[in-house]
KOLZA-980318 format. One line per 2 residues: number of its first residue (from 1); for each residue x, y, z of C-alpha. Coordinates in pm, 1 decimal. Each point is the difference from the previous one (the first is absolute). Example, Ala and Ser with C-alpha at 12.3 -4.5 7.8 and 13.67 -1.06 7.14 Angstrom:
1> 1230.0:-450.0:780.0; 137.0:344.0:-66.0
This chain:
1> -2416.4:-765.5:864.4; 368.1:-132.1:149.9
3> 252.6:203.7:46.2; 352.8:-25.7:147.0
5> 47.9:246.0:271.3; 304.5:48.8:235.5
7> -104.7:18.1:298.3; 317.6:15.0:165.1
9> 339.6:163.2:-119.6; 329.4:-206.3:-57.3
11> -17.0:-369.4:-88.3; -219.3:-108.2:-267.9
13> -185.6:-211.6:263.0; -156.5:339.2:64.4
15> -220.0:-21.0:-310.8; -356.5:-147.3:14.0
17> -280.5:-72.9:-246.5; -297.4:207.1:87.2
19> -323.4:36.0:-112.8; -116.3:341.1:-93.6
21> -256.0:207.3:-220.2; 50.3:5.7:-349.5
23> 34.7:358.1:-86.4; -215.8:226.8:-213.6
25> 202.3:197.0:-283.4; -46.7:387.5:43.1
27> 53.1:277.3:-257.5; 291.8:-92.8:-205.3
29> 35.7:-329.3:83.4; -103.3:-401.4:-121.6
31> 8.8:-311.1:217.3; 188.5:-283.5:-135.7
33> -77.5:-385.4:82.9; 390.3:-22.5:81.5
35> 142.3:-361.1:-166.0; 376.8:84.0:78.5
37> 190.1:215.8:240.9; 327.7:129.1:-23.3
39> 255.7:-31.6:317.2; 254.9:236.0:-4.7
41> 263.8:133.4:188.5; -155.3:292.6:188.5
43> -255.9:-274.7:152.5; 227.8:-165.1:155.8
45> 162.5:355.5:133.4; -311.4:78.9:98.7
47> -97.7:-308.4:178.9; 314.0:-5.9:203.1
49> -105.1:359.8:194.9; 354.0:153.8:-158.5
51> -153.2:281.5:-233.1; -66.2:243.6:286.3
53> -202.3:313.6:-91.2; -274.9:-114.8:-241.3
55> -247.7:-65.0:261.5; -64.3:-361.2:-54.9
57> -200.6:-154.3:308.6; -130.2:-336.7:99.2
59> -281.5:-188.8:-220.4; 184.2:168.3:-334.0
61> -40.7:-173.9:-306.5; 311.9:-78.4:-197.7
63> 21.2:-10.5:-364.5; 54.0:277.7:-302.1
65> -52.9:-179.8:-341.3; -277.9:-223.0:-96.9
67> -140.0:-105.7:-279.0; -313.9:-155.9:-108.0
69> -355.4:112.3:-129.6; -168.3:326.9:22.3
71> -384.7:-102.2:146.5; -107.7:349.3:73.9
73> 59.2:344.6:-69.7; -61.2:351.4:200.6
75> -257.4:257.7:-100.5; 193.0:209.4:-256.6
77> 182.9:-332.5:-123.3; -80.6:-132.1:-345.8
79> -172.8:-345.6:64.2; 216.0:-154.5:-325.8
81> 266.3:-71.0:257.8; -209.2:-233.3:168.1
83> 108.3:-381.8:-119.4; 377.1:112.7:-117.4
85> 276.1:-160.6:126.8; 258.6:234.9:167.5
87> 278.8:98.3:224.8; -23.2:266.8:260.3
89> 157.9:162.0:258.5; -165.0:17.2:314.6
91> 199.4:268.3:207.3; 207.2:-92.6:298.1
93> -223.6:-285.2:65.9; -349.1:-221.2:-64.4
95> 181.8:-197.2:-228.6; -3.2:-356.7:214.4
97> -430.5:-70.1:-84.3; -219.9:-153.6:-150.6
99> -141.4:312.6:-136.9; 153.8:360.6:-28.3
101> -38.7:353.1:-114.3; 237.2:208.1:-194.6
103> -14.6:326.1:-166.6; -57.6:18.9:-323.5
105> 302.2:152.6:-136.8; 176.1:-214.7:182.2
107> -175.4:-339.1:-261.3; 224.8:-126.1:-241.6
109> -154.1:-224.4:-279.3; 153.5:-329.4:-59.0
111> 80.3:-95.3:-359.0; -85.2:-349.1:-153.5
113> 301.9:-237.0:58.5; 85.4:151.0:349.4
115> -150.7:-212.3:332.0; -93.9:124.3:309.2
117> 295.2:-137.2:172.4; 230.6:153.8:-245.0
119> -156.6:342.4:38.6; 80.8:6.9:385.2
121> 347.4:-67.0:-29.0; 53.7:301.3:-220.4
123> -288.5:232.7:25.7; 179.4:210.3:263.5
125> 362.6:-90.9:16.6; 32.4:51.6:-366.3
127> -62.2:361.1:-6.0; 224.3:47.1:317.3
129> 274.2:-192.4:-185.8; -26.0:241.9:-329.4
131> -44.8:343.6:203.5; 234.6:-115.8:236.7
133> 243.0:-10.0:-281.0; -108.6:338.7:-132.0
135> 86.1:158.3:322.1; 338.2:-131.5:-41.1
137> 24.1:173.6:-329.8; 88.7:-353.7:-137.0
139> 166.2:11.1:-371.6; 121.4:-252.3:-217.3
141> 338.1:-96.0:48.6; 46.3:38.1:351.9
143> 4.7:-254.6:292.0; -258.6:-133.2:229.3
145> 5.9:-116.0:325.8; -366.1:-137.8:186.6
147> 46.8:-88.3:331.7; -250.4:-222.2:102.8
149> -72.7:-170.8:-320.6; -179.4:-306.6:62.9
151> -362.8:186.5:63.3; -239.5:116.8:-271.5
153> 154.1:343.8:-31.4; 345.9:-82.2:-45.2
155> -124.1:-292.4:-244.9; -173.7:270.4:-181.0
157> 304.5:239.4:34.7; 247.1:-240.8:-127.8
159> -230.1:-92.7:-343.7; -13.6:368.7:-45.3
161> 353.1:100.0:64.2; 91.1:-287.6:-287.3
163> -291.4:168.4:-212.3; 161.2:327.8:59.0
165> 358.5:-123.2:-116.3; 132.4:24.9:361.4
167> 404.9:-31.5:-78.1; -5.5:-242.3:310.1
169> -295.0:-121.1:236.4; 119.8:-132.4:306.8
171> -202.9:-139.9:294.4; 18.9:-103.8:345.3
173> -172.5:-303.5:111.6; 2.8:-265.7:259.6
175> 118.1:-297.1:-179.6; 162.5:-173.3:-345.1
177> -362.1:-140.0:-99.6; -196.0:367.0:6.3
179> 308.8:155.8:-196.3; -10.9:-248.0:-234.2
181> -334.7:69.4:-71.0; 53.7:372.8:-18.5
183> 255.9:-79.2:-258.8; -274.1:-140.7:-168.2
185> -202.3:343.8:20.9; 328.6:248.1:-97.9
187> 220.4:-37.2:254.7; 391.6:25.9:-101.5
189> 147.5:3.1:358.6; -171.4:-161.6:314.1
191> 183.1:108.1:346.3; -112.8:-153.3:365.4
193> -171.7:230.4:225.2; 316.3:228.7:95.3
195> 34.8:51.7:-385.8; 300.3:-198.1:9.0
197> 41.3:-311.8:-202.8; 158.8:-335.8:134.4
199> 360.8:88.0:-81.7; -70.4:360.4:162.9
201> 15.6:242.5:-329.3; -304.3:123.1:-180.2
203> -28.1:0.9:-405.3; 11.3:392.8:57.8
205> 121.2:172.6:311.6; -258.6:261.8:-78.2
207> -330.8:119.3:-140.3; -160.4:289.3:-177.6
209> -350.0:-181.9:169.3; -102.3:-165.9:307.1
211> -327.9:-119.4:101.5; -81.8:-98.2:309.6
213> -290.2:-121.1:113.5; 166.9:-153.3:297.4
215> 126.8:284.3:223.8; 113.0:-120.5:360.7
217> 337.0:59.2:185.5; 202.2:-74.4:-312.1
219> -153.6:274.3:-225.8; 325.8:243.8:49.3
221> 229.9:-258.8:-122.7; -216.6:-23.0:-366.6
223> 32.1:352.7:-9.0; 381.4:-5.4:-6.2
225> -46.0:-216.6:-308.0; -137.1:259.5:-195.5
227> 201.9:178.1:-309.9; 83.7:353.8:-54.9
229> -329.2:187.9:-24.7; -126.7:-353.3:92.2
231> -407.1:-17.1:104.8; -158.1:-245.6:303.0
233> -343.2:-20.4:20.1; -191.9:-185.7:277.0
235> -337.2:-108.8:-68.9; -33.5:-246.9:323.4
237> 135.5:-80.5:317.9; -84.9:-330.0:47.4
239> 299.9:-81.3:248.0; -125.6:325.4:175.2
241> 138.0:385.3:-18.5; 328.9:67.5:-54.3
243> 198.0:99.7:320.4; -63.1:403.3:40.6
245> 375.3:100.9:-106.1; 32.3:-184.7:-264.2
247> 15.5:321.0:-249.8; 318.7:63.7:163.6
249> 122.8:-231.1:-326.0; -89.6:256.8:-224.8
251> 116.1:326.8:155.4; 336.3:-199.8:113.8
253> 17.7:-15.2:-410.6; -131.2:303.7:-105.2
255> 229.6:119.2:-314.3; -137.5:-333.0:-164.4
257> -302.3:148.7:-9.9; -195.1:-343.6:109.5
259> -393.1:31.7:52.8; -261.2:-154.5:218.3
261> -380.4:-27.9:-61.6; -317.8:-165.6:127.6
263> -248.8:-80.3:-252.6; -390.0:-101.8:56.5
265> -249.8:-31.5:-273.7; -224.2:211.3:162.4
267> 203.7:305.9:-154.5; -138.4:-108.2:-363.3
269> -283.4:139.4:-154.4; -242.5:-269.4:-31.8
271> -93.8:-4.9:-335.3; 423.2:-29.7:-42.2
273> -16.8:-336.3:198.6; -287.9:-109.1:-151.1
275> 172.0:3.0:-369.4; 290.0:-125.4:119.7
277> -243.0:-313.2:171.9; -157.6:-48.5:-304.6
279> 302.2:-48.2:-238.7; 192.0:-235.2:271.2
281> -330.8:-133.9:-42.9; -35.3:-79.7:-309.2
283> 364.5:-42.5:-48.0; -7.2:-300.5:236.3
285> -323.6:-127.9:-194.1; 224.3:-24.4:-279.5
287> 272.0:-159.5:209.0; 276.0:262.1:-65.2
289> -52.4:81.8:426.6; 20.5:-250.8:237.2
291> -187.4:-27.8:324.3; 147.6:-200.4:214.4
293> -226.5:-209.2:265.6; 168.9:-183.1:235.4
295> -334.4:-170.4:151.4; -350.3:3.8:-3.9
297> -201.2:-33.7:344.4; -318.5:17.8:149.4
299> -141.6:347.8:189.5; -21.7:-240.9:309.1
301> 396.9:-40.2:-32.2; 80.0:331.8:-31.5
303> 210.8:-62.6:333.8; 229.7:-271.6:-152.0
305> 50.9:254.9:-290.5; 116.1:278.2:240.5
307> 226.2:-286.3:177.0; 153.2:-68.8:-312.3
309> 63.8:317.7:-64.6; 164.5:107.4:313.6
311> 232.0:-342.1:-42.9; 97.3:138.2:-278.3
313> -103.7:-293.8:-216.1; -208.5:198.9:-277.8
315> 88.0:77.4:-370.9; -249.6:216.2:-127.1
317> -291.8:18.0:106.9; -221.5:-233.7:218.8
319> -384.7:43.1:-157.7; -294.8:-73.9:232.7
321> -358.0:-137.4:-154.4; -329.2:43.4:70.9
């Protein structure tokens, strides 16, 4: 089977098709004839060589969300999965192939009326959007700030800030034309990328919530934009880690008793992300959740996807086929 492997670290010219074996599912586990493929954030991260720590080496296949058809089941598997159409989460990677394996508890269903293509664009940055949230003890009434909008998480997180009855939902973003179209999704304040908008003042100097999947050397500056008792959560770092003193913003303000928190999914029970899944799921079947896909590409052009994505050029999600 192909695969796209990087076989070097930095520019996407680094990633190559391969062929490899198609794996066997073990205990646990199906194998799923992939027919779309997710390409988040964290690939591109990952594919640069900037997420120290985790191990990744040479040859690593990219790639955490597919969907696409179960063909065959482990051992202690019930066969009746075999022919149903589903999304799954692959781990850290596999994801970029013509075939790959996922555990079973990690197999969402897809209901009638949602597509493939749809499913990858939500299937994991949905329930990172609504925990993400959660761990910013978000309530009705109060105001939202995502920094970093224009990607499938802070799509997700400004639909269900609105659904929550977020007082205000502002977002940064690079241009007129995305916030425009976050307007369209719940949006009542769109700022540039320094959370400023043209004329220099912001629809609300401050925040009871930030998200920010952006990080970078500007994170300290969004948390000085946070309320009394005021909550930042960072659930990427797509412009890279924040610089190391940047909590110097918080203790320099301490009797406004601002917070700072890091969020990953993997902190969820699974059977907690899997419900969530399955209503965004079916919510989006019904078209009251909107995945956004900003293209749809072959597996062989999963370089120009990770291109457009580091020039910035992507809302939502770019989708590869099979």
């Amino acid at each position: 089977m192909k695969v796209i492997s990087i076989r070097t670290f930095g520019d996407p010219s680094g990633m190559a098709l391969l062929d490899v074996p198609v794996p066997t599912p073990t205990a646990g586990q199906v194998l799923i004839e992939v027919e779309t493929i997710g390409v988040g954030g964290v690939d591109a991260v990952i594919r640069r060589g900037t997420l120290g720590g985790y191990g990744f080496q040479e040859g690593f296949v990219p790639g955490s969300e597919v969907a696409g058809r179960v063909i065959a089941t482990g051992d202690d598997v019930d066969p009746s999965w075999i022919g149903r159409l589903v999304w799954a989460f692959t781990g850290t990677g596999g994801g970029y192939a013509e075939r790959a394996v996922a555990r079973l508890e990690d197999v969402t269903a897809l209901p009638e009326g949602l597509s493939p293509v749809d499913a990858v664009a939500l299937g994991s940055a949905g329930p990172v959007a609504h925990f993400a949230l959660a761990h910013g003890r978000f309530t009705a009434g109060e105001s939202v700030l995502i920094r970093g909008a224009a990607g499938s998480i802070g799509i997700t997180a400004v639909q269900l800030a609105a659904l929550g009855g977020a007082a205000t939902i502002a977002v940064t973003t690079s241009s007129p034309e995305r916030g425009a179209r976050l307007r369209e999704l719940g949006a009542t304040a769109v700022l540039n990328r320094d959370g400023e908008t043209d004329n220099n003042a912001a629809p609300a100097d401050e925040f009871d919530v930030i998200l920010d999947i952006v990080g970078g050397h500007a994170t300290a500056s969004f948390i000085d934009r946070l309320a009394d008792n005021g909550r930042m959560v960072a659930v990427g770092v797509v412009a890279g880690l924040p610089p190391a003193d940047f909590g110097k913003t918080l203790l320099g303000t301490f009797q406004r008793s601002r917070s700072f928190a890091t969020f990953s999914l993997n902190t969820v029970a699974v059977h907690e992300r899997n419900r969530i899944r399955a209503e965004q799921f079916a919510a989006a079947a019904r078209k009251e959740l909107h995945a956004v896909v900003h293209d749809v590409l072959p597996l062989d052009d999963a370089a120009q996807a990770h291109h457009r994505m580091d020039a910035g050029e992507v809302f939502g999600r770019i989708v590869l086929t099979v």
